[in-house]
C-alpha positions as CSV (number, residue, x, y, z in Angstrom):
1,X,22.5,-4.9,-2.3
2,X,21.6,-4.2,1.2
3,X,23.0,-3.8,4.7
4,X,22.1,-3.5,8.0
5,X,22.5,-0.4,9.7
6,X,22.2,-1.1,13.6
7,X,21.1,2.6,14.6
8,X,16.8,2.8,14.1
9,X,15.6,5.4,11.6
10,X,13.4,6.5,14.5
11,X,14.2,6.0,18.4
12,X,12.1,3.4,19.4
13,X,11.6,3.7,23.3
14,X,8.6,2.5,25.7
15,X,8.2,3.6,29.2
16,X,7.6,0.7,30.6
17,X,5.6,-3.1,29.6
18,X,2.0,-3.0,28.0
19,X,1.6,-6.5,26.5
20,X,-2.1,-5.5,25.9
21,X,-0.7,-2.7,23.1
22,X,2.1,-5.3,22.0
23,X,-0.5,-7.2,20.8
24,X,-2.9,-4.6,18.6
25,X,0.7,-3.2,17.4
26,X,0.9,-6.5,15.4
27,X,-1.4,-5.2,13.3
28,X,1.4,-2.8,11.8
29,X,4.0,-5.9,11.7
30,X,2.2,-8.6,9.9
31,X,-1.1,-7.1,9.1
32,X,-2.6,-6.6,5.8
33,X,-2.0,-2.8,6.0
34,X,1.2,-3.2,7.9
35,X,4.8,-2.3,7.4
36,X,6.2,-5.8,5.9
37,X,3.2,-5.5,3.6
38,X,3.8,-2.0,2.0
39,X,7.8,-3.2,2.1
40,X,6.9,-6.2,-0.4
41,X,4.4,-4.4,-2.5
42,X,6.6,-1.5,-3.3
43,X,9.7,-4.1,-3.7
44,X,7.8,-6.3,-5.7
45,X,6.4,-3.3,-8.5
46,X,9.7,-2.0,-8.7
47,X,11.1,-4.8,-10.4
48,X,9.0,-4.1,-13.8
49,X,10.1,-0.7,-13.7
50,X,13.4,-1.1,-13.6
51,X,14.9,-0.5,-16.9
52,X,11.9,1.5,-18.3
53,X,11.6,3.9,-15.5
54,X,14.3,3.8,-13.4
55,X,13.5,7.0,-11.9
56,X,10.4,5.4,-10.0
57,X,12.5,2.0,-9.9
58,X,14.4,4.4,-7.4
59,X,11.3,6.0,-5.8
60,X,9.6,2.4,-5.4
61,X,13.0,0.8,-4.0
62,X,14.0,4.0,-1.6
63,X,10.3,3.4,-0.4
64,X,10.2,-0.2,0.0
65,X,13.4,0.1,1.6
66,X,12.4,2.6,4.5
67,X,9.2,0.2,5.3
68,X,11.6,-2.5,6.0
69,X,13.0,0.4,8.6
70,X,9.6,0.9,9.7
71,X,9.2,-3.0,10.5
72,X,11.9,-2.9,12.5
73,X,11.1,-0.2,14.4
74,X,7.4,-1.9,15.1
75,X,9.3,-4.9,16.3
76,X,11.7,-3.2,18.7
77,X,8.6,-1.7,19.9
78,X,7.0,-4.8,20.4
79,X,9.8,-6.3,21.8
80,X,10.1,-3.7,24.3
81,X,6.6,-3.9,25.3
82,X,7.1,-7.4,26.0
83,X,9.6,-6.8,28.6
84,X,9.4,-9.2,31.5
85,X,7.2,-11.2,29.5
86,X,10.2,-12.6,27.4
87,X,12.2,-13.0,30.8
88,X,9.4,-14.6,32.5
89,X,8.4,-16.8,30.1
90,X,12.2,-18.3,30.0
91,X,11.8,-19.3,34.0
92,X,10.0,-22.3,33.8
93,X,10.4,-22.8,37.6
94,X,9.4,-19.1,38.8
95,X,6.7,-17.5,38.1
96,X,6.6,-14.7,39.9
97,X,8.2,-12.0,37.4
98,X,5.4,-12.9,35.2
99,X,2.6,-12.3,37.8
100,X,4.0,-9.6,38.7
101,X,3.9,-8.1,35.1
102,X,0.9,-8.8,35.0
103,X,-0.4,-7.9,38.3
104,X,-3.4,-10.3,40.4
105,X,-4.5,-13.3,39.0
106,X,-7.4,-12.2,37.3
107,X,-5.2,-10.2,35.2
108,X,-3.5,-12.7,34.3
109,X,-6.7,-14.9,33.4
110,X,-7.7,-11.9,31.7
111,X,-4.4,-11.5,29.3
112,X,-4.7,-15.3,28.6
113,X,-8.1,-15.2,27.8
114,X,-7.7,-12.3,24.9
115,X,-4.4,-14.4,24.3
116,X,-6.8,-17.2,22.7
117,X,-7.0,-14.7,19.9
118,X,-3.7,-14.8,18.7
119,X,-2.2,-17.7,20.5
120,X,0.4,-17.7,18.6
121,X,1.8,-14.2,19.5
122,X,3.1,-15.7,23.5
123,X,3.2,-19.7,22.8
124,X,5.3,-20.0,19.8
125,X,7.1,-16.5,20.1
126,X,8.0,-16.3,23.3
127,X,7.8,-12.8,24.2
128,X,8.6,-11.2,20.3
129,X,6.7,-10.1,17.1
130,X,5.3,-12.9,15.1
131,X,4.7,-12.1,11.3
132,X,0.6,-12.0,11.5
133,X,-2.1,-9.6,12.4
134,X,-3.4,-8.5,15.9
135,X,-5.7,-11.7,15.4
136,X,-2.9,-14.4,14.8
137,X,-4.0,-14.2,11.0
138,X,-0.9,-15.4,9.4
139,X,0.8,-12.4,6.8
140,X,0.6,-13.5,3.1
141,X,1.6,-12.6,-0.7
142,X,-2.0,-11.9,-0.9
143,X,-1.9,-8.8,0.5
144,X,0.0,-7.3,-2.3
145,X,-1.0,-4.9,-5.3
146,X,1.7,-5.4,-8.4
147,X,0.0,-4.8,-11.4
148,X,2.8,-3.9,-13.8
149,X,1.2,-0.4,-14.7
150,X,2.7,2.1,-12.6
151,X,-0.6,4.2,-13.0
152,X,-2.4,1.3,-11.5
153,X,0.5,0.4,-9.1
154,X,0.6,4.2,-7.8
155,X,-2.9,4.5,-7.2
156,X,-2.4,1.1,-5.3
157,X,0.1,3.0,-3.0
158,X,-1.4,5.6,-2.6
159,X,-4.7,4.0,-1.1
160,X,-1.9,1.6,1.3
161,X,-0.4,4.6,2.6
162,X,-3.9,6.2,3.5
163,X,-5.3,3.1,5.3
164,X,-1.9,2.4,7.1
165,X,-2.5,6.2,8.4
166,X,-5.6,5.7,9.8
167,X,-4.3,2.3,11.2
168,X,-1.7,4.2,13.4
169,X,-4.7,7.0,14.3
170,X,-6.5,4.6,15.8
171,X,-3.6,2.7,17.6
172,X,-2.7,6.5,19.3
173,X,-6.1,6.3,20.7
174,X,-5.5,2.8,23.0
175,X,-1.8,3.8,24.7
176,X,-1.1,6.6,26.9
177,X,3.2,6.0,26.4
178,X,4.4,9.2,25.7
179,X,7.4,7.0,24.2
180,X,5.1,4.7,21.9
181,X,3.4,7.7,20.8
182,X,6.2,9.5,19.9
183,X,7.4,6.4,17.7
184,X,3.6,6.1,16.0
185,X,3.4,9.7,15.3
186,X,6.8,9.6,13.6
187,X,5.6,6.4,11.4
188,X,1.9,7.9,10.8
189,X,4.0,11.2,9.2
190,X,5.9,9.4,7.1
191,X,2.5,7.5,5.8
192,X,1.3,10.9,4.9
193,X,4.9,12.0,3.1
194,X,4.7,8.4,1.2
195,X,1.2,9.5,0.4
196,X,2.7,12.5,-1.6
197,X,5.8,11.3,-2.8
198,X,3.1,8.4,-5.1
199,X,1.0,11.0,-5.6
200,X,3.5,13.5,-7.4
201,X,5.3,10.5,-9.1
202,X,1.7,9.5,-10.7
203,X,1.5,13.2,-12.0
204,X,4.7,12.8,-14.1
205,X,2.9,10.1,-16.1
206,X,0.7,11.8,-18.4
207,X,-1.8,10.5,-19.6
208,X,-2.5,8.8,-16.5
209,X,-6.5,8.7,-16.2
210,X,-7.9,6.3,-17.0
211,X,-5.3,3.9,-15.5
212,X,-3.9,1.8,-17.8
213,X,-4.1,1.7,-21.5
214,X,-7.9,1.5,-22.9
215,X,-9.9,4.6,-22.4
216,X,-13.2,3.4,-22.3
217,X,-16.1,3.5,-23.9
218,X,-17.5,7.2,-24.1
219,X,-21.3,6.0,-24.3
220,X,-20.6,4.7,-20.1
221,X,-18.0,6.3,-19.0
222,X,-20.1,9.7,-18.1
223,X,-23.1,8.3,-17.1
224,X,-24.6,8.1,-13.2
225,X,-27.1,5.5,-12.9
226,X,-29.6,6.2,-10.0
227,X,-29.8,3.6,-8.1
228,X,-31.7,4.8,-5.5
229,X,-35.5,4.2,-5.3
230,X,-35.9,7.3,-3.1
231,X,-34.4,11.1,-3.3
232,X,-30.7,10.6,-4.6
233,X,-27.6,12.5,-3.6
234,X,-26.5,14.9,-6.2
235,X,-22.9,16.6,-6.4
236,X,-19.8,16.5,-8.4
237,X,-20.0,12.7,-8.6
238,X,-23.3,13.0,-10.8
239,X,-23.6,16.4,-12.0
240,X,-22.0,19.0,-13.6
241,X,-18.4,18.8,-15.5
242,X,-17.1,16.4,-13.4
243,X,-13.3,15.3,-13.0
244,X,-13.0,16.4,-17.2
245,X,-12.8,19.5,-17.3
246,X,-15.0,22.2,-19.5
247,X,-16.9,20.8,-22.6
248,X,-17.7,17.2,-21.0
249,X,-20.4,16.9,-18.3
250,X,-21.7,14.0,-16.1
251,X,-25.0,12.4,-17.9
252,X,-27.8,11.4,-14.8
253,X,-30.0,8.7,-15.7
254,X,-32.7,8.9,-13.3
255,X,-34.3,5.9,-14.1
256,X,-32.5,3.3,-15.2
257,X,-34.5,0.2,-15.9
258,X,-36.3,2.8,-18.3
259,X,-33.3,3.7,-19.7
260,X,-32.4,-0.4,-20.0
261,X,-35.0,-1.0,-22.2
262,X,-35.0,2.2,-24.4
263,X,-31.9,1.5,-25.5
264,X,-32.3,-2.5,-25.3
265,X,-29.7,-3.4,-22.8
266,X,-27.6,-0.3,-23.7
267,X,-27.0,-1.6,-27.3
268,X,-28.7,1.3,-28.7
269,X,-27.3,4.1,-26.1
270,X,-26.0,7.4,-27.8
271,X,-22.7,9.0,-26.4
272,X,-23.7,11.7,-23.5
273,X,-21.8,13.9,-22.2
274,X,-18.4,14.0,-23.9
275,X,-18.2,14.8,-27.9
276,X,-15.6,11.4,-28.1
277,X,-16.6,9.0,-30.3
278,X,-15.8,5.2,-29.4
279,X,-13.8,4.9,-32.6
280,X,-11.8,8.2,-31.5
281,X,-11.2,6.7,-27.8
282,X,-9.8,3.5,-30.2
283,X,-7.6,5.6,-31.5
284,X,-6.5,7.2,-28.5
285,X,-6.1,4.2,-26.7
286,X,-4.0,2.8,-29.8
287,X,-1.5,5.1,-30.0
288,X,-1.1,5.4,-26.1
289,X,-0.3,1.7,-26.7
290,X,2.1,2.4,-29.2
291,X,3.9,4.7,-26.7
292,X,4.1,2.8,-23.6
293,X,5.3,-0.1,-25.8
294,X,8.0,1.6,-27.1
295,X,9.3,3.0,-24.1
296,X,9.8,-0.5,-22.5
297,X,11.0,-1.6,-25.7
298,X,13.5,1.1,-26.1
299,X,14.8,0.4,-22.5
300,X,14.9,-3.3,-23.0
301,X,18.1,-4.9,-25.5
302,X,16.8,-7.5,-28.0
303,X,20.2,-9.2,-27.2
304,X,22.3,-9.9,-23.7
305,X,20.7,-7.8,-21.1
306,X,22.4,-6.6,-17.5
307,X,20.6,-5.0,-14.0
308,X,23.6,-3.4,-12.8
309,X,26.6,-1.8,-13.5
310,X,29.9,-1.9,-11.3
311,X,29.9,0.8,-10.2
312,X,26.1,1.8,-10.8
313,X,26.8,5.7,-12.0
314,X,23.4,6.3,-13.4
315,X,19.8,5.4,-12.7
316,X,19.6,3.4,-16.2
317,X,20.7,-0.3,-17.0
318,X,24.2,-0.4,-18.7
319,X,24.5,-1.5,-22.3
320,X,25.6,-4.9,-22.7
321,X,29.2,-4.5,-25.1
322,X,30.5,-7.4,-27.6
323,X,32.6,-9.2,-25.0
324,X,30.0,-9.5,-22.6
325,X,30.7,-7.0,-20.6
326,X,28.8,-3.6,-19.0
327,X,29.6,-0.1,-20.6
């Protein structure tokens, strides 16, 4: 259940009107690395996580939650910088407030010109956030990561939380508002904290590399191709033990289309690298299987199921009794 609580996470002020920044701020509002977008991934993955893992059911909801908070606090923003525009735009016999805004006429051919990029953003809005990007590109469902394997779905966040920090570390760099900066530093930090928060929640899910179930071939999954037909980089990536750990090593193939037909299209490739066989990664990946399954089996009833109970005392799914009713 939600409800609105009038008073902003964060207190969105603005000095004064800068429809110029209104607009690149829409790029946090509808934009594909934007508020509304993190709000519906995270809302969307926590729903198959629910009675499995209701401890990142809770993360993934508290989360989504707070980006809604953060979209409204881009709007008011935006809605602030708009200022006089909203007014002006409402006076269809004066003009003045809006020229004034605005400043000479050339100004004002200049804002309509950049306008053509998003004309959505004045025409149809009238002076308010519109759910698209800084370009007029209308938001969409395709924007968002839900996997249904919180290894793969935390890795997902934790790549949306980095790029919409850089987004806001570059939108610091085109206004000089004091009071918008204030607001964007504030939404930049919490980037970063989400950015942990995913990160620590991934490390309670062991195994959790490599995402998902099936480990992987062992024959591949240590070797570097060169594909470089001059000097190549060398480091960690492509030498040494690699992300494993001691006893497994990365295995450089300088030359690869040598290597392609040695082993006839890797058919005939020998494990490098790493003393797992494929038929012990099989077995691994089997019984890792076997564990995940059970865990959402365990969590699931075979009979009458239930999301909530009234009142919710515990993180889990209440047991569905005889007459229907939740224990």
């Amino acid at each position: 259940m939600f409800y609105h609580v009038k008073e902003l996470q964060f207190n969105a002020r603005v000095s004064g009107p800068d429809p110029h920044f209104a607009a690149l701020l829409l790029e946090q509002f509808g934009g594909g690395n934007g508020e509304l977008k993190a709000a519906m991934q995270y809302f969307v993955q926590a729903f198959g996580a629910r009675q499995p893992y209701p401890d990142k059911y809770d993360l993934l909801m508290d989360i989504a939650t707070e980006e809604f908070s953060h979209l409204e606090i881009v709007g008011a923003t935006i809605t602030m910088l708009l200022d006089g525009i909203n007014g002006g735009l409402k006076d269809a016999m004066d003009q003045s407030d809006l020229t004034k805004l605005l400043g000479s006429k050339g100004q004002k051919e200049d804002f309509i010109h950049k306008a053509l990029t998003a004309p959505q953003f004045l025409v149809l809005t009238g002076g308010g956030p519109h759910v698209t990007n800084s370009q007029g590109v209308p938001w969409t469902g395709a924007y968002i990561n839900a996997n249904g394997d919180l290894t793969v779905d935390l890795r997902s966040n934790i790549g949306a939380e980095s790029r919409a920090k850089i987004v806001y570390e570059y939108l610091l760099q085109f206004t000089d508002d004091k009071y918008v900066q204030e607001t964007l530093e504030f939404l930049m930090t919490r980037e970063i904290a989400h950015f942990k928060m995913f990160s620590a929640a991934l490390e309670t899910i062991q195994p959790n590399f490599p995402p998902g179930i099936l480990q992987g071939d062992p024959r591949y999954t240590h070797a570097f191709y060169n594909m470089s037909s001059s000097a190549s980089a060398r480091g960690p990536w492509n030498e040494g033990q690699g992300p494993w750990g001691r006893g497994e090593s990365w295995e450089y193939i300088d030359d690869p289309l040598r290597q392609v037909i040695e082993t006839q299209g890797q058919l005939k490739k020998a494990v490098a690298g790493t003393a797992q066989t494929p038929q012990q990664a099989q077995q691994v990946a089997s019984a890792l299987g076997k564990k995940r399954s059970q865990e959402v089996k365990a969590a699931v009833p075979d009979g009458p199921n239930q999301w909530s109970s009234y009142p919710q005392s515990s993180l889990a799914s209440p047991k569905v009794a005889q007459d229907g009713q939740g224990q």
